[in-house]
C-alpha positions, -999 to +999 in steps of 0.1 A: +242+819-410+265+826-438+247+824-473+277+827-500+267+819-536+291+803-561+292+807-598+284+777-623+292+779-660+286+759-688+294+758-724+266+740-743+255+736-778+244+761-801+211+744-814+207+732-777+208+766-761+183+780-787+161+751-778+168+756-739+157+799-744+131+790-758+117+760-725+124+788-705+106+809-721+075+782-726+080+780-688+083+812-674+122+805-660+153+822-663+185+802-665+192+812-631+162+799-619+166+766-640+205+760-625+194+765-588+165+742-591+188+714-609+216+722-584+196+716-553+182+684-570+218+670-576+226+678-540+198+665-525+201+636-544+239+626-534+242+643-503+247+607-483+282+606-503+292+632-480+274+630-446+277+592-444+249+571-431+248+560-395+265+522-410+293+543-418+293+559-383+301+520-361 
């Protein structure tokens, strides 16, 4: 199994990152840790927009 790894980046609001440091923190996450997690949520979420259903499949 082949288990590449992209790279994501973000630009994002000063006020908002210091806010976002300090969830993390709160939380016990890195940032790493926080974009995996929402990543595999957003995929899970939309994955049928790219494996089709079986009405798709007639």
């Amino acid at each position: 199994m082949n288990n590449e790894s992209g790279i994501i980046k973000a630009k994002i609001d000063g006020n908002l990152y210091d806010v976002l440091k300090l969830l993390l923190t709160k939380l016990n996450m890195t940032q790493q840790e926080l974009i995996e997690s929402k990543v595999k949520e957003f995929v899970i979420e939309n994955i049928q927009l790219v494996v089709g259903t079986k009405s798709d499949k007639k």
